[in-house]
N, C-alpha and C positions, 0 to 999 in steps of 0.2 A: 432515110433510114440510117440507123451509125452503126457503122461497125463495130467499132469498138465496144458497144453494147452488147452484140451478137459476139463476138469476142472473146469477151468479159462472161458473156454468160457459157460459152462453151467450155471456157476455162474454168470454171467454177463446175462444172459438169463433170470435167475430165476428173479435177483434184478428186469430188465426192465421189469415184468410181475408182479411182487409185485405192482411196481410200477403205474401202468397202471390200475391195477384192481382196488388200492386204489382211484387212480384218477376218473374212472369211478362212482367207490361208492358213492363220496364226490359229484359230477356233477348230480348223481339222487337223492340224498339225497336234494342235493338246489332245484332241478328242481322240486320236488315233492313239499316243500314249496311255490317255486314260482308259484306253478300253482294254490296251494291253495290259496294263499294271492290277486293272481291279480282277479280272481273268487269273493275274499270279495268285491274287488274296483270296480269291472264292477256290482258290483249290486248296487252298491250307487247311490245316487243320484245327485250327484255334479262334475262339470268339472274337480275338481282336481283330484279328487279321480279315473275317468274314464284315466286322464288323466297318474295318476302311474298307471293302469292297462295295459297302452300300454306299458309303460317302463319297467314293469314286463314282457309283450310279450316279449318284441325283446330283455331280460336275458336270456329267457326263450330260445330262435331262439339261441343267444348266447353260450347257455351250449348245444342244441342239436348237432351243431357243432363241438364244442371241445369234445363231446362226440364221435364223427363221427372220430375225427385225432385221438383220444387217440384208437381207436379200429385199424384204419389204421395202428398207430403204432406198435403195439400190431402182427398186421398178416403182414406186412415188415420182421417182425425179426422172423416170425413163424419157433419153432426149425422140420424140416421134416428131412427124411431120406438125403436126400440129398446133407442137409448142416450141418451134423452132424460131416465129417470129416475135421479135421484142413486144410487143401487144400482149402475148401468151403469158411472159417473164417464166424463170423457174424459180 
């Protein structure tokens, strides 16, 4: 068996789990702004301003989403016993 396979593929695991985590952080970090800012708009009193609190919704539907594939992604690649050995690959 090689190591360096086993490795190579753990290392390739870690990055895509670096990655994803970062991703998630960055998508609740906006989503928490966007919730707060569209909340200042739907309290106004003017059409416009109700009307960027809807387009802050559907950011908001937006990043709940890509929140939802970045986790999908995330457990596709999940490392288990299973797929631990180079036979498996990820």
């Amino acid at each position: 068996m090689n190591t360096n396979n086993r490795t190579d593929r753990w290392g390739n695991w870690i990055g895509r789990a670096r990655v994803c985590f970062r991703v998630a952080g960055a998508i609740d970090s906006t989503a928490t702004t966007l919730v707060a800012s569209a909340k200042e708009f739907e309290a106004a009193n003017d059409d416009a301003a109700r009307e960027a609190a809807n387009a802050l919704r559907v950011a908001e539907a937006a990043l709940i989403r890509a929140r939802e594939a970045v986790h999908a992604a995330l457990q596709a690649k999940q490392m288990t016993p299973a797929n631990r050995e180079v036979s498996y690959g990820l």
